[in-house]
PyMOL Python script that loads the backbone (N, CA, C, O; Angstrom):
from pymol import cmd

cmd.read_pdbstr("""\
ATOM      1  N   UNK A   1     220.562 100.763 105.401  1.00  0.00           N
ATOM      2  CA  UNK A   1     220.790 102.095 105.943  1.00  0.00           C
ATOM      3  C   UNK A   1     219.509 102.575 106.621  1.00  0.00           C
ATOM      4  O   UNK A   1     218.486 102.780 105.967  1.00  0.00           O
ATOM      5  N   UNK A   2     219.585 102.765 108.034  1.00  0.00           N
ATOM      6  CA  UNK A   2     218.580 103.297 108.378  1.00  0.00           C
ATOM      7  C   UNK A   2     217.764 104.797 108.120  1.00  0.00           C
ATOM      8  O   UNK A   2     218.357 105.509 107.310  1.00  0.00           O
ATOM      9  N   UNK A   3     216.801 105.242 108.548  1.00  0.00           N
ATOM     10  CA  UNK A   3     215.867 106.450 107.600  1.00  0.00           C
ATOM     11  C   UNK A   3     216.724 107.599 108.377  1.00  0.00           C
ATOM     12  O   UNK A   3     216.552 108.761 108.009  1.00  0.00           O
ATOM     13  N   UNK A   4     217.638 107.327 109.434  1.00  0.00           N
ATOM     14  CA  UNK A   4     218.098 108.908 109.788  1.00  0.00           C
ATOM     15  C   UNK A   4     218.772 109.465 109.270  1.00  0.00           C
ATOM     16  O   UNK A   4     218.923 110.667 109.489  1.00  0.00           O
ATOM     17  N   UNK A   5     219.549 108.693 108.232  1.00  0.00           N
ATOM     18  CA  UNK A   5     220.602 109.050 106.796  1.00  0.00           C
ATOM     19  C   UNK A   5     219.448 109.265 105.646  1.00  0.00           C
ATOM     20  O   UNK A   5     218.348 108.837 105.299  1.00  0.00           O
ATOM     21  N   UNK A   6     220.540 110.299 105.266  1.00  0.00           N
ATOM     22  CA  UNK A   6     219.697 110.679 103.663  1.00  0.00           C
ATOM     23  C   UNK A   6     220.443 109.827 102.554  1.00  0.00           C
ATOM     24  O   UNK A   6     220.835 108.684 102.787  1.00  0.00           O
ATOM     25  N   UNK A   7     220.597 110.401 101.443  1.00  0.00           N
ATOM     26  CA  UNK A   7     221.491 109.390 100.195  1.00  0.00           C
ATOM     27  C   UNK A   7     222.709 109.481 100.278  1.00  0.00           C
ATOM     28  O   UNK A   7     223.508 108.644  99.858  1.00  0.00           O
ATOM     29  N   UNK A   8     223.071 110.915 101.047  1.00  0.00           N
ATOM     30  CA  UNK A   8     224.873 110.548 100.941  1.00  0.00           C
ATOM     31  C   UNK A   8     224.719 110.065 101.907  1.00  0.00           C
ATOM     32  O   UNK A   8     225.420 110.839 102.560  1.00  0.00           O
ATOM     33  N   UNK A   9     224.316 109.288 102.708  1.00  0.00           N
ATOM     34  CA  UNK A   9     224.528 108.526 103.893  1.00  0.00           C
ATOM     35  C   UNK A   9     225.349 109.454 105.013  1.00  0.00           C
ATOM     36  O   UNK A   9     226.400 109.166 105.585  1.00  0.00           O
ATOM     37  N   UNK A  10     224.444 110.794 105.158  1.00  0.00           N
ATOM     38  CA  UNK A  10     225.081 111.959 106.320  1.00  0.00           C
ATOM     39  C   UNK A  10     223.303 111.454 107.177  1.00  0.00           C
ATOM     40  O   UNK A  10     222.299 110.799 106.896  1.00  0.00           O
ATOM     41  N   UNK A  11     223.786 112.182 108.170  1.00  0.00           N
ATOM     42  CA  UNK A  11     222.542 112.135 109.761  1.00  0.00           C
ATOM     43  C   UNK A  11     221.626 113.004 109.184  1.00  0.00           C
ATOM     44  O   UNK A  11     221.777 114.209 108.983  1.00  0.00           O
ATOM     45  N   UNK A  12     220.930 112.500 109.001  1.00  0.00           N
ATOM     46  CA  UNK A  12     219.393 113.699 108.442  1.00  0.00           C
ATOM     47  C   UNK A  12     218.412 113.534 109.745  1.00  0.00           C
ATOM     48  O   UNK A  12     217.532 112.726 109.449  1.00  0.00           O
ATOM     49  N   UNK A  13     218.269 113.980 110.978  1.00  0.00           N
ATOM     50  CA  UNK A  13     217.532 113.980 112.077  1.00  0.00           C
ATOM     51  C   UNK A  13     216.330 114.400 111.893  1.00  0.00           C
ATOM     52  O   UNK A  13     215.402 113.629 112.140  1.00  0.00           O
ATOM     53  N   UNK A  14     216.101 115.564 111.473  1.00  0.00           N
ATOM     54  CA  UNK A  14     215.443 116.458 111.259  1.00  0.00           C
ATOM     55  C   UNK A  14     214.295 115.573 110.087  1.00  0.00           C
ATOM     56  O   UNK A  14     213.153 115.348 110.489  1.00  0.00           O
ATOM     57  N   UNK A  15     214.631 115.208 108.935  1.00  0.00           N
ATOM     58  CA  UNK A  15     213.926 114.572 108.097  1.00  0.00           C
ATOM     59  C   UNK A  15     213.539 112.825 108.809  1.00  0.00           C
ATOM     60  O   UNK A  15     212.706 112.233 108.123  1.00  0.00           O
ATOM     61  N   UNK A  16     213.909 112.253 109.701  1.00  0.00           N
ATOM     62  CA  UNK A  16     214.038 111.042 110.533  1.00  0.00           C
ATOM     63  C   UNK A  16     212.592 111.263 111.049  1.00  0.00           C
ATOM     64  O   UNK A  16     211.574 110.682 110.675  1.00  0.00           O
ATOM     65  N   UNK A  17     212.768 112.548 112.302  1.00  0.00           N
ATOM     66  CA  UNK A  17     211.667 113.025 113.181  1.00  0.00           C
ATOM     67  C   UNK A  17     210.634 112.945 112.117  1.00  0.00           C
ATOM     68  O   UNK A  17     209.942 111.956 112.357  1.00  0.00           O
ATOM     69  N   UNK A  18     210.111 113.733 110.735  1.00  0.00           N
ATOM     70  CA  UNK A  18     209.380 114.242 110.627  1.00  0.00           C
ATOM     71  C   UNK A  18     208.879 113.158 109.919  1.00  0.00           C
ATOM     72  O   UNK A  18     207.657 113.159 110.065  1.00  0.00           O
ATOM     73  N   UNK A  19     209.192 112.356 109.314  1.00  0.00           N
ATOM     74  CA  UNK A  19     208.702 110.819 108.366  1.00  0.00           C
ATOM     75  C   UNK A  19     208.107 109.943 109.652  1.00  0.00           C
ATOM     76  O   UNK A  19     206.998 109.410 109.638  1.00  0.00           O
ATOM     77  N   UNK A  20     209.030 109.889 110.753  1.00  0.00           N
ATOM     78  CA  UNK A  20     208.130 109.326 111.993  1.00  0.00           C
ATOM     79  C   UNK A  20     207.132 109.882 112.524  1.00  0.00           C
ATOM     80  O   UNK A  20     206.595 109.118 113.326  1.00  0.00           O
ATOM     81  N   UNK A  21     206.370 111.391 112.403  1.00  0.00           N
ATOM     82  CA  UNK A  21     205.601 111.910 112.820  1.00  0.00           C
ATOM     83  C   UNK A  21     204.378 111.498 112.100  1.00  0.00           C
ATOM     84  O   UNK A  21     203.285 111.128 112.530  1.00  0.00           O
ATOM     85  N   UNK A  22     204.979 111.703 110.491  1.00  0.00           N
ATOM     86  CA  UNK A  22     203.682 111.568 109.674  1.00  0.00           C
ATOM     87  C   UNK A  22     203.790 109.883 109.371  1.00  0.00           C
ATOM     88  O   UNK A  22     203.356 109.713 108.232  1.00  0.00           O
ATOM     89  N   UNK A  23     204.134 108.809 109.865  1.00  0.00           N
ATOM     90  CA  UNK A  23     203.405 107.940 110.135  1.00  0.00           C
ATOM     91  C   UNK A  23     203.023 107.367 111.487  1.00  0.00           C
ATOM     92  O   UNK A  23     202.816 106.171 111.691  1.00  0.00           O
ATOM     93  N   UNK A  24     202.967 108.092 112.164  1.00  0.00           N
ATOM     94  CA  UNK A  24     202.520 108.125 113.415  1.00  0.00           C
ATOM     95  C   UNK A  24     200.822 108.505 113.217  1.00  0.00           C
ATOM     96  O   UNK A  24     199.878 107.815 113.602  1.00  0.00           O
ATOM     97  N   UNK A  25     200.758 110.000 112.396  1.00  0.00           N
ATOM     98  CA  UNK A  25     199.713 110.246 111.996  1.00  0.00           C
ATOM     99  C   UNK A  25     199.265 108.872 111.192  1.00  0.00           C
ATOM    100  O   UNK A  25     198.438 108.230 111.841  1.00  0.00           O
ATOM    101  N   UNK A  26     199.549 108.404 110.195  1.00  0.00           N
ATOM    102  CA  UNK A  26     199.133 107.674 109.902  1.00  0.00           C
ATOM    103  C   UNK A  26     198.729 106.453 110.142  1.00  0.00           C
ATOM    104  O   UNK A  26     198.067 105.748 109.381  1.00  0.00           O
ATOM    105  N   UNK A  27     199.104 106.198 111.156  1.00  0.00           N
ATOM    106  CA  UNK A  27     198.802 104.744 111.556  1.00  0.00           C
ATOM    107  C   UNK A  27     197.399 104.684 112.754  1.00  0.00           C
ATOM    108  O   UNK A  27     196.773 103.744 113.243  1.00  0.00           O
ATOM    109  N   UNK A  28     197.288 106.599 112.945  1.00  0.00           N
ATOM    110  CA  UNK A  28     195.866 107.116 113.894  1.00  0.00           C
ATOM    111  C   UNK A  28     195.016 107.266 112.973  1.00  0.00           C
ATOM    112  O   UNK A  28     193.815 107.173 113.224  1.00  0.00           O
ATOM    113  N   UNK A  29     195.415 107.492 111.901  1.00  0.00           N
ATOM    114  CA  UNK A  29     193.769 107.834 110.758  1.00  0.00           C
ATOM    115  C   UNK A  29     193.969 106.487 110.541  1.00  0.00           C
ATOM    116  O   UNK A  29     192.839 106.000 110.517  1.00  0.00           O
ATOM    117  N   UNK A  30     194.832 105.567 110.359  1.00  0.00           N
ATOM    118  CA  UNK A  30     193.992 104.161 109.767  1.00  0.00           C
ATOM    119  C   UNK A  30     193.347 103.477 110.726  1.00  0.00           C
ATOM    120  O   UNK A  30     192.338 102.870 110.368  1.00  0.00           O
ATOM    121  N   UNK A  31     193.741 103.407 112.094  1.00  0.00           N
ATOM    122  CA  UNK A  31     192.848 102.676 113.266  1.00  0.00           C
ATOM    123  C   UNK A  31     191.741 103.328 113.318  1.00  0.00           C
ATOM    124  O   UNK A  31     190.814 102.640 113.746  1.00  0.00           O
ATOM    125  N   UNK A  32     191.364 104.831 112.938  1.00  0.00           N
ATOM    126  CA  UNK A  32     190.432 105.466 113.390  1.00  0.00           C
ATOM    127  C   UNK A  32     189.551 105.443 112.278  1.00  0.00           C
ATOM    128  O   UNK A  32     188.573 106.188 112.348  1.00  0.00           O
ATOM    129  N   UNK A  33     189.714 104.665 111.160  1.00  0.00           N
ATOM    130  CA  UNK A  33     189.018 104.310 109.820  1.00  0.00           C
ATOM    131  C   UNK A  33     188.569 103.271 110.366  1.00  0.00           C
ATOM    132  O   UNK A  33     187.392 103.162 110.710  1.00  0.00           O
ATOM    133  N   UNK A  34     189.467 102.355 110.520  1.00  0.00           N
ATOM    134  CA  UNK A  34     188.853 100.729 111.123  1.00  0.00           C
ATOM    135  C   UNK A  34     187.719 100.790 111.775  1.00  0.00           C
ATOM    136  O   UNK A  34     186.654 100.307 111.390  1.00  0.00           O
ATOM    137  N   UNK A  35     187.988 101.612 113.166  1.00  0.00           N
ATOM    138  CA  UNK A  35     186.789 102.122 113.774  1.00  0.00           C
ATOM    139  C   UNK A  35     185.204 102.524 113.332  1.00  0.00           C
ATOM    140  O   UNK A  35     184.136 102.200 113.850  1.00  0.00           O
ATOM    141  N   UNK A  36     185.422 103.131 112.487  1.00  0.00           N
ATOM    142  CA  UNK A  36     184.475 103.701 112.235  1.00  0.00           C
ATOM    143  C   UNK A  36     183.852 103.017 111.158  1.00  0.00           C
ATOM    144  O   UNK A  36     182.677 103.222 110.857  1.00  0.00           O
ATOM    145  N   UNK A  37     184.615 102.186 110.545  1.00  0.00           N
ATOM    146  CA  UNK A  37     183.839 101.164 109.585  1.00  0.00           C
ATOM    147  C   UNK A  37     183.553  99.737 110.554  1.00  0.00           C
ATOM    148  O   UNK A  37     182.874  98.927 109.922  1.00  0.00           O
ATOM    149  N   UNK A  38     183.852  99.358 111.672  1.00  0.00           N
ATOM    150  CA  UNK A  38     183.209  98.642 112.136  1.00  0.00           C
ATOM    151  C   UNK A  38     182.298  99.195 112.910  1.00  0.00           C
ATOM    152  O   UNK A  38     181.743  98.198 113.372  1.00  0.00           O
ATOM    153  N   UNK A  39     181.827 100.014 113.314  1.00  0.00           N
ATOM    154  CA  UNK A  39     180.592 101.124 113.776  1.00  0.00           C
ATOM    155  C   UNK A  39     179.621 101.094 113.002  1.00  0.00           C
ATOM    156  O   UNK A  39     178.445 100.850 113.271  1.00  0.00           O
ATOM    157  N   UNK A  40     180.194 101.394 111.816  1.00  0.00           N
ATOM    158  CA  UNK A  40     179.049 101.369 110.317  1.00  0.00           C
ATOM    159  C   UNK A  40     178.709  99.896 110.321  1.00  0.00           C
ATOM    160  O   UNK A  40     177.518  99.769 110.037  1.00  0.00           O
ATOM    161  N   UNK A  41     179.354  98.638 110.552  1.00  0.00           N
ATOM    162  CA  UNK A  41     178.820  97.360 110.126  1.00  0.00           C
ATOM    163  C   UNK A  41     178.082  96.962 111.407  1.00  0.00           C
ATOM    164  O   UNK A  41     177.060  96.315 111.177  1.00  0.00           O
ATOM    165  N   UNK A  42     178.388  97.225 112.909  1.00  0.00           N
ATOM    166  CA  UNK A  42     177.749  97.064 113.851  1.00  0.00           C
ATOM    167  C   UNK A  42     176.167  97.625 113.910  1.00  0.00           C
ATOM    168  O   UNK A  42     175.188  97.043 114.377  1.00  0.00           O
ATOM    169  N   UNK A  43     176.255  99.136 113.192  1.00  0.00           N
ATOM    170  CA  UNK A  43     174.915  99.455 113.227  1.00  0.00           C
ATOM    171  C   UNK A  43     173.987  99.195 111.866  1.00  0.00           C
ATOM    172  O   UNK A  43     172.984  99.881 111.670  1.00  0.00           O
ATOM    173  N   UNK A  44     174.391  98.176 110.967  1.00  0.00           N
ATOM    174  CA  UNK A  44     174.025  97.720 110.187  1.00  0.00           C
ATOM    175  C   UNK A  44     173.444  96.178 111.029  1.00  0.00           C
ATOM    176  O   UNK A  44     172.363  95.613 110.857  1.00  0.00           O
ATOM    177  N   UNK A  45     173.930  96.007 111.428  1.00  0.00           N
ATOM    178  CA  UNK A  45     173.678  94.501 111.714  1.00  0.00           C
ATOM    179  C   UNK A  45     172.366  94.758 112.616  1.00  0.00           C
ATOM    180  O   UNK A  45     171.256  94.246 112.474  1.00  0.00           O
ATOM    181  N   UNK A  46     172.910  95.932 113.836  1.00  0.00           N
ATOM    182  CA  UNK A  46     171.246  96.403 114.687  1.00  0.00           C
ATOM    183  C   UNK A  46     170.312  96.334 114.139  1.00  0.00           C
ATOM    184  O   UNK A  46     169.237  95.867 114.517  1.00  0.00           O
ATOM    185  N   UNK A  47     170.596  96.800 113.150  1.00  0.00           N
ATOM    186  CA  UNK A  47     169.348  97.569 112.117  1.00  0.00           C
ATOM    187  C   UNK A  47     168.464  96.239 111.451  1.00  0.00           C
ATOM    188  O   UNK A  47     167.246  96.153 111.299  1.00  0.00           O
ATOM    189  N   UNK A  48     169.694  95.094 111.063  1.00  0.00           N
ATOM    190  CA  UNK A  48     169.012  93.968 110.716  1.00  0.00           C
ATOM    191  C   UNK A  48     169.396  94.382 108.888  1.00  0.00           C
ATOM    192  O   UNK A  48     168.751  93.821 108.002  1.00  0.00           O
ATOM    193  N   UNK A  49     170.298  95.218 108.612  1.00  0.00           N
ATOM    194  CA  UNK A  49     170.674  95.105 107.161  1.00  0.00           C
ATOM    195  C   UNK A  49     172.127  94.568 107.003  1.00  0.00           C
ATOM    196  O   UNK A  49     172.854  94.319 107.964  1.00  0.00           O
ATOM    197  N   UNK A  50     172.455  94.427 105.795  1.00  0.00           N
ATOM    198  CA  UNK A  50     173.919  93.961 105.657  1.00  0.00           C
ATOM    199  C   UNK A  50     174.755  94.838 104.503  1.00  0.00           C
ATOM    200  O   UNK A  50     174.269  95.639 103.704  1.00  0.00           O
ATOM    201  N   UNK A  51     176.022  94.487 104.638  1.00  0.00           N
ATOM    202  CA  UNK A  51     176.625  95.392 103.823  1.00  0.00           C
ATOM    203  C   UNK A  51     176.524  94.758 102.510  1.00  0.00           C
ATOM    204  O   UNK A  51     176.670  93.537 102.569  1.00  0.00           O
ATOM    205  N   UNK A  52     176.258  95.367 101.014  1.00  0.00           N
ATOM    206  CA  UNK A  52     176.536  94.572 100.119  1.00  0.00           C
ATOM    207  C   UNK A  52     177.628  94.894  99.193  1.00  0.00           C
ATOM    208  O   UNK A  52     177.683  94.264  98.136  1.00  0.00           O
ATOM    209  N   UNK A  53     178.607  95.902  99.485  1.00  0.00           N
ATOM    210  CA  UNK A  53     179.095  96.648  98.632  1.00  0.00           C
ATOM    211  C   UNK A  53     180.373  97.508  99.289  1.00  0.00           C
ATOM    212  O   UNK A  53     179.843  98.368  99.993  1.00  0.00           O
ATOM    213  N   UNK A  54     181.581  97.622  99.350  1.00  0.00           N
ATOM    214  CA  UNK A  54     182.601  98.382  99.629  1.00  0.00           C
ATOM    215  C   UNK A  54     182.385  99.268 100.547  1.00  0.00           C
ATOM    216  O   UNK A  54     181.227  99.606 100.300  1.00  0.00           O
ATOM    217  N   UNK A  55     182.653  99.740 101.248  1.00  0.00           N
ATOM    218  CA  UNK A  55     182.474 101.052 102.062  1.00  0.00           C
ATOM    219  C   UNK A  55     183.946 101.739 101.997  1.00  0.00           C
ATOM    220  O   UNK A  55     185.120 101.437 102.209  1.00  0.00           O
ATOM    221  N   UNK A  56     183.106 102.933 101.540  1.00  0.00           N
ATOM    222  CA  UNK A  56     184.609 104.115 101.006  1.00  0.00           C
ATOM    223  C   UNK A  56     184.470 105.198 101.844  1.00  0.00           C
ATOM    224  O   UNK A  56     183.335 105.672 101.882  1.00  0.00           O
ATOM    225  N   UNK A  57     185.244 105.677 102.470  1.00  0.00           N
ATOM    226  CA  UNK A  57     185.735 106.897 102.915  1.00  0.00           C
ATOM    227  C   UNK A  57     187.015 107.706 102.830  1.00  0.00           C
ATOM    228  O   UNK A  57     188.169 107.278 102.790  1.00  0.00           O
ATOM    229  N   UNK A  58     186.519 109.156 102.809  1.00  0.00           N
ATOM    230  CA  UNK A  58     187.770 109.964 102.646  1.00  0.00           C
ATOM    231  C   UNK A  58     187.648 110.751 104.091  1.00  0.00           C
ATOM    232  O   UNK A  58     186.702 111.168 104.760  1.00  0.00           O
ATOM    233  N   UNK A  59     189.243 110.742 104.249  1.00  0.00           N
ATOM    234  CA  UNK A  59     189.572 111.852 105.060  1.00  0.00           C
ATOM    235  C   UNK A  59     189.429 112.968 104.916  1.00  0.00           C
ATOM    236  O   UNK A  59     190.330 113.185 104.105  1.00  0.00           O
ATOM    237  N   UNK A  60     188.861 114.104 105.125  1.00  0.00           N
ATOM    238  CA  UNK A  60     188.941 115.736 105.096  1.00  0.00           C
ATOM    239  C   UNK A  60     189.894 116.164 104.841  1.00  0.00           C
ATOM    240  O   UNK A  60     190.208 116.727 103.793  1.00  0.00           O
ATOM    241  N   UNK A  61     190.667 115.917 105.991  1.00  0.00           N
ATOM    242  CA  UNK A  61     192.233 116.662 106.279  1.00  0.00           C
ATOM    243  C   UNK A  61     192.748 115.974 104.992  1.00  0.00           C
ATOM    244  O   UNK A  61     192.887 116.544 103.910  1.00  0.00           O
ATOM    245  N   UNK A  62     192.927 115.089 105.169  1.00  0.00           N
ATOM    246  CA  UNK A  62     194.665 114.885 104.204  1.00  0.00           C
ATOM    247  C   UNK A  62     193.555 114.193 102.661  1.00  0.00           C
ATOM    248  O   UNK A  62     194.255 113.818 101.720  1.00  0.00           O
ATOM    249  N   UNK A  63     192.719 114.114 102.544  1.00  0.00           N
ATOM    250  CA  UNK A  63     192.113 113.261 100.917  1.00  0.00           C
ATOM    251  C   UNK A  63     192.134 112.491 100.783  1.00  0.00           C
ATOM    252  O   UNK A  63     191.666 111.931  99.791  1.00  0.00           O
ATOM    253  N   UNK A  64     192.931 111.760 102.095  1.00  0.00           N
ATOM    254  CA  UNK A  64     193.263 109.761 101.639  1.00  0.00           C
ATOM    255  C   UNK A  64     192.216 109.428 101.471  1.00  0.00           C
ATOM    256  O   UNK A  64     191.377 110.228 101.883  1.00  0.00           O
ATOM    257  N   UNK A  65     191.643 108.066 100.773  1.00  0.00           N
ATOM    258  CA  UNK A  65     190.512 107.690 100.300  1.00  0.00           C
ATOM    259  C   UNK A  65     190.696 106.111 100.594  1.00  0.00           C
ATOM    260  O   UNK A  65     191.375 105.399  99.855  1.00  0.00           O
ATOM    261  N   UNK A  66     190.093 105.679 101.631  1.00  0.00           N
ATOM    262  CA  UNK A  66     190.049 104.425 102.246  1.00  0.00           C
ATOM    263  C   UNK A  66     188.929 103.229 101.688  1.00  0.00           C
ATOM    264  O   UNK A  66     187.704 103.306 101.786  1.00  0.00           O
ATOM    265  N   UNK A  67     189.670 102.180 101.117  1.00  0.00           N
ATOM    266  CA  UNK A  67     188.218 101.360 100.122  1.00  0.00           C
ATOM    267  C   UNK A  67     188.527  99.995 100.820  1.00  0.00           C
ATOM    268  O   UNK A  67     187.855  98.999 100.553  1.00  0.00           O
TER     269      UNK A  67
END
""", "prot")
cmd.dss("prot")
cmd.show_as("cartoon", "prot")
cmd.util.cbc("prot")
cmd.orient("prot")
């Protein structure tokens, strides 16, 4: 059953749109994590240091916590 049905299997549009929005969002904060942790390892490497250890970040907006 596709996501535009709810459980009684009626047209839920409205709930369709908005699950596609917020992973839409989501799939821009995770490229834009990627980013920025290969930024962090690029200017590690300039620098002539290396990573030895996880690099964690949280989002502001939403709290996700990226490890």
């Amino acid at each position: 059953m596709s996501n535009k049905y709810n459980g009684s299997g009626c047209r839920d549009l409205t709930a369709h749109e908005a699950i596609e929005h917020t992973s839409k969002e989501e799939a821009a904060t995770d490229d834009r994590v990627k980013l920025t942790v290969d930024i962090i390892k690029a200017v590690l490497k300039l620098a002539g240091l290396k990573q030895v250890n996880r690099i964690i970040v949280q989002d502001k907006k939403s709290g996700r916590i990226f490890k």
